[in-house]
C-alpha positions in Angstrom: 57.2 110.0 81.9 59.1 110.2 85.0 56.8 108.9 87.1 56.8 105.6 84.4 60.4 105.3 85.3 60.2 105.7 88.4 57.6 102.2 88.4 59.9 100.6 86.2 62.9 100.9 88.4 60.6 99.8 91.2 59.2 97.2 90.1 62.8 95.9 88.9 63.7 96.0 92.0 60.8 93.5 93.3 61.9 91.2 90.4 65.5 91.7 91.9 64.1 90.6 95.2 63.0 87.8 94.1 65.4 86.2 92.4 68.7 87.2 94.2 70.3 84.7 96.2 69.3 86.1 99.8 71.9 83.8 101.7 74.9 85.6 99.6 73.7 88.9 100.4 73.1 88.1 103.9 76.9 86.6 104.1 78.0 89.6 102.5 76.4 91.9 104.3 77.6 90.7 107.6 81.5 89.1 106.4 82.2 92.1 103.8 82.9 91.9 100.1 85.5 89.8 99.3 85.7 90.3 94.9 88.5 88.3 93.6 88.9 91.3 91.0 88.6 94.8 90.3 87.1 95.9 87.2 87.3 99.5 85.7 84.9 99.8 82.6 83.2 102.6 81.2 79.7 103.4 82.1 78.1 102.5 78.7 74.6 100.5 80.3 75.8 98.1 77.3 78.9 96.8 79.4 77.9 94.7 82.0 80.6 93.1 83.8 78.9 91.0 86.2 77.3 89.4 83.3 80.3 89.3 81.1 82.7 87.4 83.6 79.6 85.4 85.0 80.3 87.4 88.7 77.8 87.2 91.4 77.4 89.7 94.8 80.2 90.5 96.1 83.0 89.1 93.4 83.8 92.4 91.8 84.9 95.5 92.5 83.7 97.5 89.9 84.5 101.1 89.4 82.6 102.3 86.2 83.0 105.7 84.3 82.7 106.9 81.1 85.5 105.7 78.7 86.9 103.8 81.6 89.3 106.7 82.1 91.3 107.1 85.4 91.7 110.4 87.9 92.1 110.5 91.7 88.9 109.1 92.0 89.0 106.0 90.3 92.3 105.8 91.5 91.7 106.1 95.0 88.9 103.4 95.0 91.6 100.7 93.0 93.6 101.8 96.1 90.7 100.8 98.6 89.9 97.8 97.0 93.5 96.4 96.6 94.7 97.7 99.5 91.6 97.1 102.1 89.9 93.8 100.2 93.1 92.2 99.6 92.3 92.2 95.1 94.9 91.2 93.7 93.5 91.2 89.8 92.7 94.5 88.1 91.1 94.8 84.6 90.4 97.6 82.5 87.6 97.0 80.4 87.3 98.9 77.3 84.3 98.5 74.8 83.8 98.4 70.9 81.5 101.1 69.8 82.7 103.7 73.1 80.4 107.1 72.5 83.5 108.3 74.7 86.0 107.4 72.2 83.8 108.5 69.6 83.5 112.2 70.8 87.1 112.2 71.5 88.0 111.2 67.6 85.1 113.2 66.5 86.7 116.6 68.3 86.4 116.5 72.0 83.3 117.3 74.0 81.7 120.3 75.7 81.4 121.2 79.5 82.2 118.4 81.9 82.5 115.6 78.8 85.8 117.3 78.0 87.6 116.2 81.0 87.0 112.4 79.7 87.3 113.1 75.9 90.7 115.2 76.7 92.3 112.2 78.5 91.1 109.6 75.8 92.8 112.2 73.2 95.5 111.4 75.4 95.8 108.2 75.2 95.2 107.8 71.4 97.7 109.9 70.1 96.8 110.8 66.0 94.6 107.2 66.0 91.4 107.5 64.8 90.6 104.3 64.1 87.8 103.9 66.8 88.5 100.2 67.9 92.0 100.8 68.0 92.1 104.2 69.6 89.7 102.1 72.7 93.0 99.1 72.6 95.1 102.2 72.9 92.7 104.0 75.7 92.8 100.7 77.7 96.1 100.2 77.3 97.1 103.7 78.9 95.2 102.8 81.8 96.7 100.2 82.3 100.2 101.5 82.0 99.0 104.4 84.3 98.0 101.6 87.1 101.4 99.6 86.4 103.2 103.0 87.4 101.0 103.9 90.2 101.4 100.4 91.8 105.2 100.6 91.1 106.0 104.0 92.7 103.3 102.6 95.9 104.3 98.8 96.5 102.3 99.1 99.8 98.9 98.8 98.0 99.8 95.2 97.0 101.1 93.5 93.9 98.3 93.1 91.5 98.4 91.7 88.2 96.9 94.2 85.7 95.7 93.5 82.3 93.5 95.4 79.9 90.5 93.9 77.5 88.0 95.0 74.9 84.5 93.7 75.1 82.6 93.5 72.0 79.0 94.7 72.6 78.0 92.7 69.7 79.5 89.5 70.3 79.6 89.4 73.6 83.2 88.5 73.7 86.2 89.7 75.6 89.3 89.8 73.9 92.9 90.5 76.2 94.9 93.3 75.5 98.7 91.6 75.8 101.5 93.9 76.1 
């Protein structure tokens, strides 16, 4: 079975070959990325954003994990990217039907899971609600970015919004505070 997937992913990768737009990669590759925003989304292999905002190579910065929450890590890379690429846009991308979100409203998780479903408990208060408690998820995120770029003015002044994509639709609708 692993050896099947291992095939698979190689043979994507010949189809990827062929179809990429090798004078873009080669520009990037030797003039640097240059993404006009930064997107945090979850890891969900349902969420997309390249697709979903049309984005080729090199257009976004995208820093996926599971229920696009935010530690040090994530954190430090919004830094990087606003700070070193000049990005000036930030969106936090939440999802209708998050497994994240789910496990968090559904009791938490066990082992490393916890870490993400503790901070989504967070965020959501006593919602549970899943599509609001993901609004509510993305919106503390966001708030958490506002105050970090507050308290550090020297990583830029990016505008920072938050959105829900719908994995059925397709759609993304923004969060306005």
């Amino acid at each position: 079975m692993r050896d099947n997937i291992r095939i698979r992913l190689e043979e994507g990768n010949r189809k990827y070959i062929e179809v990429v737009d090798s004078a873009r990669l080669k520009d990037t590759a030797e003039n640097g990325q240059h993404p006009y925003a930064i997107v945090v989304c979850c890891a969900d292999s349902r969420v997309v954003p390249e697709q979903i905002f049309g984005a080729g190579i090199g257009d976004l910065f995208v820093i996926r994990v599971a229920g696009n929450v935010l530690d040090r890590h994530q954190l430090g890379s919004i830094e990087y990217a606003a700070g070193h690429l000049d990005c000036d846009h930030i969106v936090v991308l939440g999802h209708t039907g998050c497994g994240a979100v789910t496990a968090a409203l559904s009791g938490g998780g066990d082992g490393f899971i916890q870490y993400i479903t503790d901070d989504i408990l967070e965020a959501v208060g006593d919602e549970r609600d899943p599509y609001k408690a993901s609004c509510l998820n993305v919106q503390h995120a966001v708030g958490i970015l506002k105050k970090e770029f507050n308290e550090h003015p020297e990583i830029g002044g990016a505008l920072i919004e938050g959105a829900i994509y719908d994995i059925a639709s397709g759609e993304v609708r923004w969060l306005d505070e």
